[in-house]
C-alpha positions in Angstrom: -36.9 -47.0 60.7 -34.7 -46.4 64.0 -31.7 -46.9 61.9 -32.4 -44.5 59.0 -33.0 -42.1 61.7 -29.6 -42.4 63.5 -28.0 -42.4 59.9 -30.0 -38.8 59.6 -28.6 -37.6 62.3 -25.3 -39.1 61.8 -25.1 -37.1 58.9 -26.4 -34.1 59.8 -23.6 -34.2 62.9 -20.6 -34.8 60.2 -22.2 -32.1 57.8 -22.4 -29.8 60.4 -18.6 -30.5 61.5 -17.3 -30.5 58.1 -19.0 -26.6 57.5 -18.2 -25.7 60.6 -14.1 -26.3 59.8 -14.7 -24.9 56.6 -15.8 -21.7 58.0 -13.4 -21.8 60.8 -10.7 -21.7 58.4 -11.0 -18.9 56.1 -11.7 -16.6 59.5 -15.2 -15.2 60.0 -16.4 -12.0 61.0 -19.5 -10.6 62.1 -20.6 -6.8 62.0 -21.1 -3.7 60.4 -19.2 -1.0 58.4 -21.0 2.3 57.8 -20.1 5.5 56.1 -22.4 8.1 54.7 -21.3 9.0 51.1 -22.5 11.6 49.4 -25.2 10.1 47.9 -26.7 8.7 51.6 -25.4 6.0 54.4 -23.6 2.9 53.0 -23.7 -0.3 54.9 -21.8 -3.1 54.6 -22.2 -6.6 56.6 -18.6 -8.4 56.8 -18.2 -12.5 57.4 -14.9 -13.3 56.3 -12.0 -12.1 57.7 -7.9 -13.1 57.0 -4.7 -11.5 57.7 -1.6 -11.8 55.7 1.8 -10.1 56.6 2.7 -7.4 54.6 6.2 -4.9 54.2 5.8 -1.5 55.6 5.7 1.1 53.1 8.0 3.3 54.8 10.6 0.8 56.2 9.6 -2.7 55.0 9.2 -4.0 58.2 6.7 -6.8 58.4 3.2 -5.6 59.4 -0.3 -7.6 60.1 -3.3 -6.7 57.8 -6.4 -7.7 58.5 -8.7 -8.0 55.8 -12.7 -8.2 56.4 -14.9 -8.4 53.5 -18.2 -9.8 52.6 -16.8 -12.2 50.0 -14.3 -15.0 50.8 -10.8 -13.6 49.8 -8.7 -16.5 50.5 -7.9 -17.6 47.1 -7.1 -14.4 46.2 -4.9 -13.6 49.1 -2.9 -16.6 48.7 -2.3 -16.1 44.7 -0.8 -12.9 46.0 2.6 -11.9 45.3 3.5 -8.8 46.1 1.5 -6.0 48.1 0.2 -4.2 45.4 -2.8 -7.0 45.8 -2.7 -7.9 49.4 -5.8 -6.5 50.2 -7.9 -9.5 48.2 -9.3 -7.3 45.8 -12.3 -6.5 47.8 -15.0 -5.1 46.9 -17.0 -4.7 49.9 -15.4 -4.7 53.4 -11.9 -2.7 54.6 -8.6 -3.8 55.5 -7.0 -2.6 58.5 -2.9 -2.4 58.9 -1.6 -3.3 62.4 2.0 -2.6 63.3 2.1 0.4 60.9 3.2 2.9 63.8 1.1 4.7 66.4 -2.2 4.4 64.9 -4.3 1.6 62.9 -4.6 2.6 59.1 -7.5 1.5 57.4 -9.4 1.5 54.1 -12.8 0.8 53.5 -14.6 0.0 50.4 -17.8 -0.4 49.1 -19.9 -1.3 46.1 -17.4 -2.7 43.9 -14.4 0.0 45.4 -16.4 2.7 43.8 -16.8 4.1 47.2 -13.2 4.8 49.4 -12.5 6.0 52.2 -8.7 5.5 53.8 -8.3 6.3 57.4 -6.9 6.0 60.8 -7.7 5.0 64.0 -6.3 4.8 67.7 -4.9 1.5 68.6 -7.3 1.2 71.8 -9.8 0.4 69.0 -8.7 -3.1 68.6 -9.5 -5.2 71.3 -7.7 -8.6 70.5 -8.7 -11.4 72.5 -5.8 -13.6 70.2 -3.1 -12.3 69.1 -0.6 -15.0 68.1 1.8 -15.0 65.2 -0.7 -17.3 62.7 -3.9 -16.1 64.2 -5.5 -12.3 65.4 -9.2 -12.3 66.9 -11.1 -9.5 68.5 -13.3 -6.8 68.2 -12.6 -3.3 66.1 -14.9 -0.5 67.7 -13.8 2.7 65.1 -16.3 5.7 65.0 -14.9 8.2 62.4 -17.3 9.7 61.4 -16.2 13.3 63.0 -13.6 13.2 60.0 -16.1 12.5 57.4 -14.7 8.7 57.5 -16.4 5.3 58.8 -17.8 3.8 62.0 -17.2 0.3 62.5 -18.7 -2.0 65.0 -16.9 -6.0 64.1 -16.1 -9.0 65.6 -13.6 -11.2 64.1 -11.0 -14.6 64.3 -8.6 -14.5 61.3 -5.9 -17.0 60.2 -2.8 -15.9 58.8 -3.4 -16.7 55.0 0.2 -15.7 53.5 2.9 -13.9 54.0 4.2 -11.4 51.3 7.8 -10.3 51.2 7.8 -8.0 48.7 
């Protein structure tokens, strides 16, 4: 009997390590987008988060985008080829370009991208507690909602999934 319970545990403990990478490693993220759309408030929880490096638009300099979402994007991301898809093909979450010049540019979606709404923001809303070349982690802290766009309220740790060159 005492041995069937320390094999129990024993597995619980290596289950629980084995998730716990897994989650680890396609980035999490905890917390709440909101924007009111015309038809009433819109809500979306994020858990996953990634970043890939993406050209500039303007001048093709690399940039960081982060990409939080409520589905896991990392198959997506890493199919990727050009930027045309490097936002994962969300449905439900926003990305948000870093490096892109003086402010942060976002985009938030929601059920299924039939509701948009592309923004900016002022770098003080980041907080990063990491910000290494494969990893960014932090807070975003974005009210918007004076401009008609979202307010934001997420914490996050995302690993650099892929970088795109063209």
């Amino acid at each position: 009997m005492r041995q069937a319970s320390i094999r129990v545990l024993a597995g619980t403990l290596v289950c629980t390590a084995a998730f716990g990478f897994t989650a680890w490693a396609f980035g999490t993220a905890k917390g709440t987008l909101n924007y009111k759309a015309k038809k009433g408030e819109v809500t979306v929880n994020v858990t996953h988060a990634n970043f890939v490096r993406v050209p500039s638009i303007g001048n093709g300099k690399p940039m960081r985008r982060l990409i939080l979402s409520t589905a896991d994007t990392t198959a997506a991301l890493k199919a990727c080829q050009n930027r045309m898809c490097s936002d994962g093909e969300i449905g439900e979450g926003m990305t948000v370009d870093f490096d892109a010049g003086e402010r942060l540019h976002y985009w938030f979606v929601a059920n299924d991208q039939l509701i948009q709404y592309s923004g900016t923001a002022v770098l003080s809303s980041a907080k990063l507690t990491t910000d290494t070349p494969t990893r960014i982690a932090g807070t975003l802290d974005i009210d918007d909602t004076a401009a008609g766009g979202a307010k934001v309220k997420v914490e996050f740790d995302a690993s650099l999934v892929k970088e795109i060159v063209k």
